[in-house]
MARDO-197430 format. One line per field, with one value per residue (C-alpha): z, x, y; residue in three letters. Coordinates in steps of 0.2 Angstrom, whole numbers. Example, Ala and Ser with C-alpha at 12.3 -4.5 7.8 and 13.67 -1.06 7.14 Angstrom:
# residues 2
w: c(39, 36)
u: c(62, 68)
v: c(-22, -5)
aa: c(ALA, SER)
***
This chain:
# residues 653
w: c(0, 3, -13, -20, -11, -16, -36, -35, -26, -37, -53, -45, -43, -61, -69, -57, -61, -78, -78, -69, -78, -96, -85, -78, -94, -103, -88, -88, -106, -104, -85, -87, -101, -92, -76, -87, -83, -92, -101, -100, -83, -90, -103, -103, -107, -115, -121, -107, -112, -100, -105, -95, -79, -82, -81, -67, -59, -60, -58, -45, -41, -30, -24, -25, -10, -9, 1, 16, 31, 47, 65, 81, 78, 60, 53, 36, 38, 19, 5, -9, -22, -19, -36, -46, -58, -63, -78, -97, -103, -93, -92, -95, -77, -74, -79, -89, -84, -65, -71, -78, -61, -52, -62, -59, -40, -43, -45, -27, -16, -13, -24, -25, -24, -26, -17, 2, -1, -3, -2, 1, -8, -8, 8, 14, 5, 8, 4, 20, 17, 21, 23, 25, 40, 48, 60, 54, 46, 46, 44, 36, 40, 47, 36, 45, 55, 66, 58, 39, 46, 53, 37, 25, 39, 38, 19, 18, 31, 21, 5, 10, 28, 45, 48, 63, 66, 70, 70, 64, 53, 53, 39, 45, 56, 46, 50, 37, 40, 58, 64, 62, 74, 85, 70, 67, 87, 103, 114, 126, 114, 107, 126, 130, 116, 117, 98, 87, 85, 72, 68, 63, 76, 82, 77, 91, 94, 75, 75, 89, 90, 73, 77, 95, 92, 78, 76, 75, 58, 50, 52, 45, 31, 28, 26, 9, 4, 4, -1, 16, 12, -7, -17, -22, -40, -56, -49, -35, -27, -39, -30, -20, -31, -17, -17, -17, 1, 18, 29, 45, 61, 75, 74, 87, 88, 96, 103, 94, 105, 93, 85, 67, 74, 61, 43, 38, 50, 46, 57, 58, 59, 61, 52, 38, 36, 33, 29, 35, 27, 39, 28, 40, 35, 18, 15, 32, 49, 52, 40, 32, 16, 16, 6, 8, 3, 5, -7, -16, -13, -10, 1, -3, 10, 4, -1, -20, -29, -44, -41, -40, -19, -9, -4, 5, 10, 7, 25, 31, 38, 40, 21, 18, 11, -10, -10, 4, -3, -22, -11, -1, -19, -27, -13, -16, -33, -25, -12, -26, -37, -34, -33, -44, -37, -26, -18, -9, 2, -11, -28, -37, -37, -50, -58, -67, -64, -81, -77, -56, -63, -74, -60, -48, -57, -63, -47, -40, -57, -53, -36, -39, -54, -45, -30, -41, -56, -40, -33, -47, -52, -34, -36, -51, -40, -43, -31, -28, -35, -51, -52, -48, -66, -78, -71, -81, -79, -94, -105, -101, -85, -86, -102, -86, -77, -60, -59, -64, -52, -47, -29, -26, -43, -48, -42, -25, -24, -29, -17, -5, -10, -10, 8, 16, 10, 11, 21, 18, 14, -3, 1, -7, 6, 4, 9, 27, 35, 22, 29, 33, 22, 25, 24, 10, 3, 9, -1, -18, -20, -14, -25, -41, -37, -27, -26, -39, -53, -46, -51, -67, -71, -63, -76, -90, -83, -83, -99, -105, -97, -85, -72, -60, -62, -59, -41, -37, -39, -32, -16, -12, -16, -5, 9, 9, 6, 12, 12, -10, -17, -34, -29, -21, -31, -47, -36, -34, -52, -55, -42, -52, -66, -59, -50, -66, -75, -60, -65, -46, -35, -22, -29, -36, -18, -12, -26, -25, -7, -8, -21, -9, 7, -5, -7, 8, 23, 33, 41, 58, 68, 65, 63, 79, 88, 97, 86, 91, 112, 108, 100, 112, 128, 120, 119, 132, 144, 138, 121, 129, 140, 125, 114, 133, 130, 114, 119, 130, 127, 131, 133, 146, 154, 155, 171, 178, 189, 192, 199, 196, 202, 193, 197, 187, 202, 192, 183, 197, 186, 194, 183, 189, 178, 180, 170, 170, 156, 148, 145, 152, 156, 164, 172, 180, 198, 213, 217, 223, 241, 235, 221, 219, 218, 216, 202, 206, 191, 183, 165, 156, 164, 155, 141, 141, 146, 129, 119, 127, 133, 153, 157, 174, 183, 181, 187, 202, 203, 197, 207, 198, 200, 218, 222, 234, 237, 228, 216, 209, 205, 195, 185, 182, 175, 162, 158, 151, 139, 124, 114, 95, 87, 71, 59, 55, 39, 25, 9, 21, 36)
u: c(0, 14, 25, 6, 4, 21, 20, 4, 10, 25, 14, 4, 18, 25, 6, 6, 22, 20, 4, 11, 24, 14, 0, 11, 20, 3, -2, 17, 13, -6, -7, -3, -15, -28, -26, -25, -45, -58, -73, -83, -93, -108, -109, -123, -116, -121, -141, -150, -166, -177, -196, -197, -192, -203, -218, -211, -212, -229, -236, -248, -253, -268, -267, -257, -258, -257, -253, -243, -234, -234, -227, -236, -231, -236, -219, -219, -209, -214, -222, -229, -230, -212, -206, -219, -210, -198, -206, -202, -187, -170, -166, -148, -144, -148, -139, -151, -148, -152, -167, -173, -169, -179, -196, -194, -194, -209, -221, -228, -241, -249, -244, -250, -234, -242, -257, -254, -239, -241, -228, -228, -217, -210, -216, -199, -182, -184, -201, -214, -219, -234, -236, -257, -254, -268, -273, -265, -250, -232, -223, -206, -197, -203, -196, -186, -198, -212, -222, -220, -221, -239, -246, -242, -250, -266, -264, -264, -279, -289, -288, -285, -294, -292, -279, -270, -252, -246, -225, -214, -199, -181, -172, -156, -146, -150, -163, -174, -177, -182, -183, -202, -205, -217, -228, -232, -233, -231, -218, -232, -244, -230, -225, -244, -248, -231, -229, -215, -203, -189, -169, -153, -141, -131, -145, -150, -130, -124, -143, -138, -119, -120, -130, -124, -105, -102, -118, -113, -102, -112, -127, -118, -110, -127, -133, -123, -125, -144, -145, -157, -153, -158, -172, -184, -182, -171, -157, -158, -164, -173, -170, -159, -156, -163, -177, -183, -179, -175, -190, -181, -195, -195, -184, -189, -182, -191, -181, -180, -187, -184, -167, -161, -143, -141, -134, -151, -164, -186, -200, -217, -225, -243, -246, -234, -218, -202, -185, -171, -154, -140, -133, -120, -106, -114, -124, -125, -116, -135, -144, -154, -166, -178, -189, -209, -210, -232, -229, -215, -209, -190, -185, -168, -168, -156, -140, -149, -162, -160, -144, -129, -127, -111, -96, -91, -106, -100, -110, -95, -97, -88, -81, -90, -84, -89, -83, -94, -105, -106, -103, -123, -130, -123, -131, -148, -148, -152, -161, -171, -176, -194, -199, -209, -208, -191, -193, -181, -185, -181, -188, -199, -199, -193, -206, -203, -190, -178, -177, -173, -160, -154, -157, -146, -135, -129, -129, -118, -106, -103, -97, -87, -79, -74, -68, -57, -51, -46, -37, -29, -23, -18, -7, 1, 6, -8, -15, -32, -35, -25, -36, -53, -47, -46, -59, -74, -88, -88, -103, -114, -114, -112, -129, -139, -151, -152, -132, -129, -121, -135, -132, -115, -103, -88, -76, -78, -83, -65, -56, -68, -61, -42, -47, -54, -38, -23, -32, -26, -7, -3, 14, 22, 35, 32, 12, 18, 18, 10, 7, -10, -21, -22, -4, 0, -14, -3, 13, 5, -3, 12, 23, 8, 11, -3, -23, -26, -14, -22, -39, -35, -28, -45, -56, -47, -48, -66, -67, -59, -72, -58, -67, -61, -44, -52, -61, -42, -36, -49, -50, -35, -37, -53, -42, -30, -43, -60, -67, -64, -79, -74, -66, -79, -90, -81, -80, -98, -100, -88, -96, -112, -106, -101, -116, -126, -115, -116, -127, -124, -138, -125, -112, -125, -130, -111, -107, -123, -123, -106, -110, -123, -112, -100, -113, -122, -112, -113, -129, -134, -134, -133, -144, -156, -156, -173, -182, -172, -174, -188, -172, -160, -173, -170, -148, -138, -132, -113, -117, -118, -104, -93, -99, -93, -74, -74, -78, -66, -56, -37, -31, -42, -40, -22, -13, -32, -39, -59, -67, -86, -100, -116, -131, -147, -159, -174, -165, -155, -138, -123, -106, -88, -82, -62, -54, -36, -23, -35, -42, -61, -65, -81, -87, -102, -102, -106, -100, -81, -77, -66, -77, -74, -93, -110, -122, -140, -150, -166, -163, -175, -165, -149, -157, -159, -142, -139, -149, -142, -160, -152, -137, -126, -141, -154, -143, -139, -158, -169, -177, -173, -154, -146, -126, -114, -95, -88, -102, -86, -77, -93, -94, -75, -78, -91, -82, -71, -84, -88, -101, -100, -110, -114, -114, -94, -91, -83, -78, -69, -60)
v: c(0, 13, 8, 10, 29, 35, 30, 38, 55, 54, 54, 69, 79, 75, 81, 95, 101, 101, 109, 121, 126, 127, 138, 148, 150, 155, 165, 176, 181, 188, 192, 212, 212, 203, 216, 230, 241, 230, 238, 224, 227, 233, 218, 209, 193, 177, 178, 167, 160, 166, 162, 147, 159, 172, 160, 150, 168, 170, 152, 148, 166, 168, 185, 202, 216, 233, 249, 248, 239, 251, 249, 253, 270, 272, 272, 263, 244, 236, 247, 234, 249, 255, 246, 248, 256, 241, 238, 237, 239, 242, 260, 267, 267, 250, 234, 224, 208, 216, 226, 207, 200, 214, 211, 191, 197, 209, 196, 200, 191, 175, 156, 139, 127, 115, 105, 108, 122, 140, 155, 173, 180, 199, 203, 205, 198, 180, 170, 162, 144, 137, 119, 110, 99, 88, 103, 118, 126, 121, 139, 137, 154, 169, 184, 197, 208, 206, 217, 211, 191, 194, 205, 189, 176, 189, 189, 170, 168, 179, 169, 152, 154, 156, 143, 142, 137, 118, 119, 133, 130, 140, 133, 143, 155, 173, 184, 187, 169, 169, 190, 189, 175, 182, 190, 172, 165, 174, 167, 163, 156, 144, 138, 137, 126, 115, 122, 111, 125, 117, 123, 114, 111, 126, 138, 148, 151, 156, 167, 180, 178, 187, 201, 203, 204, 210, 220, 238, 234, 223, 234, 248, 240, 233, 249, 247, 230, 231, 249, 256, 272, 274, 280, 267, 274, 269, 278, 271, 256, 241, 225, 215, 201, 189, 200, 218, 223, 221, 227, 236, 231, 223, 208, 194, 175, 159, 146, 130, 115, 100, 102, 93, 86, 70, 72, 67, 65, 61, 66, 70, 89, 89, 73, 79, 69, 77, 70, 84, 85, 97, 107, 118, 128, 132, 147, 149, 142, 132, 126, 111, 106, 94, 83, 79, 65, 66, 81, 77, 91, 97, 115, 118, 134, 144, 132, 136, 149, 162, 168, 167, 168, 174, 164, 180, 194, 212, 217, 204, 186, 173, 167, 150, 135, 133, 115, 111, 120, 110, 94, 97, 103, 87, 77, 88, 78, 64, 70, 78, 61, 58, 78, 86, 104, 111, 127, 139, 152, 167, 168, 154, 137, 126, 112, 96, 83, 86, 106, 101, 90, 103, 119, 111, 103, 123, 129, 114, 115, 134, 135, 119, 128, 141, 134, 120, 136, 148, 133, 128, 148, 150, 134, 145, 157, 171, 180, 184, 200, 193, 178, 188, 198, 184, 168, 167, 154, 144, 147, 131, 141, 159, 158, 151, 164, 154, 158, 177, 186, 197, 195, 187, 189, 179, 190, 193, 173, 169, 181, 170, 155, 163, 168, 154, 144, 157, 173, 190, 189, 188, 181, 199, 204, 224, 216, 210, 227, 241, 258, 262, 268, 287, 288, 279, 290, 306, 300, 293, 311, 321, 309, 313, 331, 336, 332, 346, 332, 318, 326, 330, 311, 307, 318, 309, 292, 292, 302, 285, 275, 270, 269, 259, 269, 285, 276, 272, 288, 298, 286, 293, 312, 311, 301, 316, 331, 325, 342, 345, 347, 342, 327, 320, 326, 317, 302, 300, 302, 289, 277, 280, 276, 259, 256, 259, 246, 231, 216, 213, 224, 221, 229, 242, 249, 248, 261, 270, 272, 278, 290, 296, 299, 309, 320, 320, 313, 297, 294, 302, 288, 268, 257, 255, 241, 246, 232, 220, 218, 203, 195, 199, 195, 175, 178, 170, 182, 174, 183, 200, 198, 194, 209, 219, 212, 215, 234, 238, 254, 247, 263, 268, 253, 251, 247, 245, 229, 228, 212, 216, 203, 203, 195, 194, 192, 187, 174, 170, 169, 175, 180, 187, 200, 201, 215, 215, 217, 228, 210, 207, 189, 181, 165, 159, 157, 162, 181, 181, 188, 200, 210, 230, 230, 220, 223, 217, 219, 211, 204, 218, 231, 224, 227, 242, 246, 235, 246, 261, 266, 266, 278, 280, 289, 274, 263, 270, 277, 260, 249, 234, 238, 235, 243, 235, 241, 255, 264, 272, 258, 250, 269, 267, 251, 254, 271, 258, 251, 259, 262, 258, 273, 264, 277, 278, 285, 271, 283, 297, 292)
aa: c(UNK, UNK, UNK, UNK, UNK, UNK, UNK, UNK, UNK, UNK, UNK, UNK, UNK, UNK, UNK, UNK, UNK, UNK, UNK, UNK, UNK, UNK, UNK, UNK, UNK, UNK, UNK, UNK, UNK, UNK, UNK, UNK, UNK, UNK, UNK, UNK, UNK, UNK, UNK, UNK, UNK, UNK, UNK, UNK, UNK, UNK, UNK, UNK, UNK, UNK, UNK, UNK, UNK, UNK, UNK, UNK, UNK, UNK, UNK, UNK, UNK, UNK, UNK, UNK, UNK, UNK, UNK, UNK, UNK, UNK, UNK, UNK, UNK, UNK, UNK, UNK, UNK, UNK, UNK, UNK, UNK, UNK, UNK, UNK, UNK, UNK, UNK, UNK, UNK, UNK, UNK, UNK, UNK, UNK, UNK, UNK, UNK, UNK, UNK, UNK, UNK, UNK, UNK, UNK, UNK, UNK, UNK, UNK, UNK, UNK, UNK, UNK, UNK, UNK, UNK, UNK, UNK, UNK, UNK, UNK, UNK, UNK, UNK, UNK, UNK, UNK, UNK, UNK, UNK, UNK, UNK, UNK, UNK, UNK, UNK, UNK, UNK, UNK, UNK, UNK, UNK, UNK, UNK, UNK, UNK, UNK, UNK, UNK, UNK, UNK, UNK, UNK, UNK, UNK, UNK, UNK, UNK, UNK, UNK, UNK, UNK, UNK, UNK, UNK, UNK, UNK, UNK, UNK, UNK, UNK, UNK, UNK, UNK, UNK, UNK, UNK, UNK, UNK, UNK, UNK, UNK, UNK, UNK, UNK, UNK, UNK, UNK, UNK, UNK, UNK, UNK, UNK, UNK, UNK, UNK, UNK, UNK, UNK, UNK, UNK, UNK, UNK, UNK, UNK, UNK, UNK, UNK, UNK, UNK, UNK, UNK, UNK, UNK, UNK, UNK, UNK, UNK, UNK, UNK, UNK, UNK, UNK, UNK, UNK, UNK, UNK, UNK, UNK, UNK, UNK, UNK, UNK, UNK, UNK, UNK, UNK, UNK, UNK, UNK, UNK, UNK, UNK, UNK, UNK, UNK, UNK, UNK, UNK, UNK, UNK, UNK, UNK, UNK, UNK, UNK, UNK, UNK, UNK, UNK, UNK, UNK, UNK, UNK, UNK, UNK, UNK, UNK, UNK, UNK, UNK, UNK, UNK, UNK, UNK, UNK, UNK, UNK, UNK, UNK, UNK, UNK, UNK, UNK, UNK, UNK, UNK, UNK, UNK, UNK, UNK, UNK, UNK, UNK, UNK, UNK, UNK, UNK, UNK, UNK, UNK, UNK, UNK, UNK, UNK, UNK, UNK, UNK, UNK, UNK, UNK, UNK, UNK, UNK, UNK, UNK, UNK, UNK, UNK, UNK, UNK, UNK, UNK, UNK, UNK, UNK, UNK, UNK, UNK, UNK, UNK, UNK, UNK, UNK, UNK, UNK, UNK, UNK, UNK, UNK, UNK, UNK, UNK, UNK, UNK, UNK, UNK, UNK, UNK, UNK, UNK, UNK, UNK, UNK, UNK, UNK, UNK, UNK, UNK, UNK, UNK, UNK, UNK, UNK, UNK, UNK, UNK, UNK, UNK, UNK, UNK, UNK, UNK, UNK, UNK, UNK, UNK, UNK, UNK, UNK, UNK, UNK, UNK, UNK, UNK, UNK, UNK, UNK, UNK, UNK, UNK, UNK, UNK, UNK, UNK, UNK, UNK, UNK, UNK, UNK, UNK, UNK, UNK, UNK, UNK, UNK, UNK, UNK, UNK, UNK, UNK, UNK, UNK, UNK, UNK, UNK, UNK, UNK, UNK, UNK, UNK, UNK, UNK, UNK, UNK, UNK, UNK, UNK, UNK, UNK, UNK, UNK, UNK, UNK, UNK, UNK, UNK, UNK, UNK, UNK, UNK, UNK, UNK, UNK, UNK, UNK, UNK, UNK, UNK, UNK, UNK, UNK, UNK, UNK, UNK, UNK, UNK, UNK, UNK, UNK, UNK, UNK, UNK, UNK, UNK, UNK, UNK, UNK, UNK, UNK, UNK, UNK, UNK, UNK, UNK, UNK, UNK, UNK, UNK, UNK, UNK, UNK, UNK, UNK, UNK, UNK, UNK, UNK, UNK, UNK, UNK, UNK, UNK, UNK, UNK, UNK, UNK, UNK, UNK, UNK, UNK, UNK, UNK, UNK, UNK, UNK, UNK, UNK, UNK, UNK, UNK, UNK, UNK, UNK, UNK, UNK, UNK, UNK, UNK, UNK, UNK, UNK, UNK, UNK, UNK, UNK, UNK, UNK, UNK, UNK, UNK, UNK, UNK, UNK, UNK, UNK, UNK, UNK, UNK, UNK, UNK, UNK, UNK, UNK, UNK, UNK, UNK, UNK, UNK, UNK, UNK, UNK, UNK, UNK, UNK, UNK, UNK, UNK, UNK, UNK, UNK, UNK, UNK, UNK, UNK, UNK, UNK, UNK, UNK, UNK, UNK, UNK, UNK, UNK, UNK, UNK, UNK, UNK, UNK, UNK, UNK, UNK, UNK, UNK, UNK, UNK, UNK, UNK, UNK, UNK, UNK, UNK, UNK, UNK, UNK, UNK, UNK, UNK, UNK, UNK, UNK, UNK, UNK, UNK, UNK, UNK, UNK, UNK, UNK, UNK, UNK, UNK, UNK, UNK, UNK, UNK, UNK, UNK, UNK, UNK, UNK, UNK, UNK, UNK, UNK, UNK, UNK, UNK, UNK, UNK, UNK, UNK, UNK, UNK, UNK, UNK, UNK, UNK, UNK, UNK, UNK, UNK, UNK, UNK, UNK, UNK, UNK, UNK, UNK, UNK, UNK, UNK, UNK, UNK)
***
């Protein structure tokens, strides 16, 4: 067996090595050309046949509403007319292949599946399944907000009836798949009636790590990625290529009480039988599909759909794995083999055994071709902006509507793949320890001859059409004068420009939204976290005591030793908070002898001092907060703790 091994490693080598050596003798000849500014951003590529996706769209249709989602206070969560204008043909400042993509995710309202399935789809970005159980509903995902979730369960009822709700579903760990939990059951009601409340393993830890964490950055980068701050107009704001929008509400959770921990693992819901596939790691840390075998009917969740997805987000997130990724869609084709309808939970469904064959057989084919092409470049020696410049899908692929890059795109997917294998050092020494970017900025326009030079190369670049040339430049002119009208203002032009050109919405609301905060500043404040407390009332303390060490001011800090005790005297939970090193560690335990202070507080309380709703004077004034030992030593501690505002600006620093 080893003579066996080493013969066949030995042959590997010798087939690696020279087809190494002939691609990187190809690749030496036409790489500079290759990376040269390409033109070719606002092509629209291969013609796709899309009459078979257009129908698929509209199948099934019950039902279309109208008007207007509100909060308690009246402000505006889901407008259904917003995008009534994404009709016809494609405008000049809008990719086409987008603009297509937008009206397939126009068609609005209530569908037939098939018999027993329904879905409600635009009432947020991702779709609400319903499922005909024995005595109710089976609700697959909840949307993103509280107030979006219970308008499309009123919408259904009053077409389909007054049907209650047997089990709820979460497919996986992101929000606009389970934020609108308690617009579908109260927390009491589900408790009350022992309601089957179903997630993959590790759900309820990757659903508010995410948002507790790393919250503030996501958020405001999220701000970009899904375009909140744009006009719902053709210059603006069209879709999201999951869907049309995110609605920004009250965002709950429900914990899961029957978990799906087996690679594949069949119950009963309600009389319905379901056989569950875990699917973590992919599109999101938590995840399954599943078949219905009564239905034959397959949900993929989210691991497939309409578009190409994200290998890396561009709100950030942890980079997923495309190889692991194509390995679940290629076990989906068996999974698949008796269904006659798959559904996701974005877009429409696909219907017919030759074209779900065919639909995931594309989606699997794509990421495994650009895992195993990024792979075999990086192998090369390229590195991963070189290789994001010159892989192109292949045109069995790239002519195939369900894997256009109108979410995720080719590009950023492959400096995913480069990153999940080799992370951010390109292996160039002068990349080890660069200088930040303001002062490289500083010495790249000093060394051009001043921002007055590097705007003037700018105006030609993008009288060129170079565009991404004249966004390089101009990066750095507005590094090194922020307050230059001109320059920003050119850049905003130029990042319209780009936006215009992106098949990609994602990469549309990046460029737009930066246009927008050239010309009118960052936002006043970030994105508020009031809507979430019925969320974070369901977090494990731990969370929240994590996001506190990750908070801590090190210079304030320094040379500082704090032992705090906090007790939650409504939970009866009891932690030790040790700062030291400008380090802050907790344990559970009972409170140590030798604490600077004691901090008795009620759980809704700490909530509020979450949410920034509690400041220094209800604490010490509350009645749900008790003090003992130093009161100044407990203010000098949370003095150490800031406060993440949210609202940092991204295209000046």
């Amino acid at each position: 067996m080893f003579f066996r091994w080493t013969i066949t490693r030995a042959f590997s080598a010798i087939v690696y090595l020279m087809g190494a050596l002939v691609l990187v003798a190809c690749q030496k000849s036409d790489v500079t050309s290759k990376l040269a500014d390409t033109s070719s951003l606002g092509a629209s590529g291969q013609e796709m046949p899309d009459w078979l996706a257009q129908s698929d769209a509209r199948k099934g249709f019950i039902a279309a509403p109208t008007g207007q989602v509100t909060d308690e206070q009246g402000k505006v969560i889901w407008d259904f007319d917003a995008f009534r204008f994404v009709k016809g043909e494609a405008p000049s400042s809008t990719h086409p292949n987008l603009w297509r993509q937008a009206t397939l995710n126009n068609q609005i309202g209530l569908f037939k599946v098939t018999d027993g399935i329904w879905q409600l789809r635009g009432f947020d970005l991702a779709n609400m399944t319903l499922i005909q159980g024995k005595t109710g509903w089976i609700v697959v995902d909840a949307l993103t907000a509280q107030e979006t979730s219970a308008a499309a369960l009123a919408f259904a009822r009053k077409h389909l009836g007054p049907h209650k709700v047997s089990a709820l579903v979460f497919t996986h760990s992101h929000a606009d798949h389970f934020g609108g939990a308690l617009g579908v059951v109260s927390a009491q009601e589900a408790k009350a009636r022992h309601l089957p409340i179903v997630a993959p393993s590790g759900f309820m830890e990757e659903a508010t790590s995410e948002n507790i964490l790393m919250g503030p950055a996501m958020g405001r980068r999220a701000m970009y990625m899904y375009g909140s701050r744009l006009p719902r107009n053709e210059k603006g704001l069209i879709d999201n290529g999951l869907g049309k929008a995110v609605a920004f509400g009250k965002m709950g959770i429900l914990s899961p009480n029957t978990t799906v921990h087996l690679n594949q693992q069949t119950m009963t819901l309600d009389g319905v039988r379901f056989v569950f596939h875990n699917a973590p790691g992919s599109e999101a840390p938590a995840e399954f599909t599943f078949y219905l075998p009564d239905f034959k009917a397959f949900c993929g969740a989210e691991i497939m759909g309409h578009t190409l997805h994200n290998l890396y987000t561009l709100r950030g997130a942890k980079v997923r794995d495309a190889n692991k990724w194509a390995s679940y869609l290629d076990d989906s084709l068996r999974h698949v083999q008796n269904s006659e309808v798959v559904f996701n939970q974005h877009h429409w469904p696909v219907w017919g055994k030759p074209q779900i064959q065919d639909f995931i057989a594309k989606q699997r084919d794509t990421y495994q071709f650009i895992h195993d092409q990024t792979v075999r470049h990086m192998n090369a020696g390229l590195n991963a902006s070189e290789i994001s410049e010159i892989l192109k899908l292949p045109p069995s692929l790239d002519a195939h509507l369900s894997v256009r890059g109108y979410y995720g795109t080719v590009r950023h997917n492959v400096k995913a793949v480069y990153q999940n294998y080799m992370g951010w050092f390109d292996a160039h020494p002068a990349n080890l320890d660069p200088l930040p970017a303001l002062q490289a900025s500083e010495r790249y326009v000093n060394l051009m001859g001043g921002v007055d030079k590097v705007y003037a190369a700018a105006q030609e670049a993008v009288a060129k059409g170079e565009l991404r040339w004249a966004a390089e430049l101009l990066k750095h002119a507005v590094y090194v004068s922020p307050q230059h009208e001109q320059i920003k203002a050119l850049l905003a032009l130029t990042f319209e420009k780009l936006g215009y050109a992106s098949e990609s919405s994602a990469w549309r609301n990046f460029y737009l939204t930066g246009a927008l905060e050239l010309r009118e500043g960052p936002p006043d404040k970030g994105m508020s976290r009031d809507g979430l407390l019925d969320m974070l009332i369901q977090t494990p303390v731990e969370r929240f005591l994590e996001a506190m060490a990750a908070s801590v001011n090190a210079n304030k800090a320094e040379g500082k030793k704090l032992k705090i005790n906090l007790i939650f005297s409504d939970t009866h939970q009891k932690f030790v908070l040790t700062l030291n090193n400008s380090v802050l560690h907790h344990v559970q335990q009972k409170p140590a002898h030798d604490a600077n202070a004691t901090l008795t507080l009620t759980r809704p309380f700490f909530m509020k001092m979450v949410l920034g709703q509690a400041n220094g004077k209800d604490l010490v004034l509350s009645d749900q907060t008790k003090i003992e030992g130093s009161t100044l030593d407990l203010a000098l501690f949370f003095s150490m703790i800031d406060k993440a505002p949210g609202n940092f600006p991204i295209v000046t620093r």
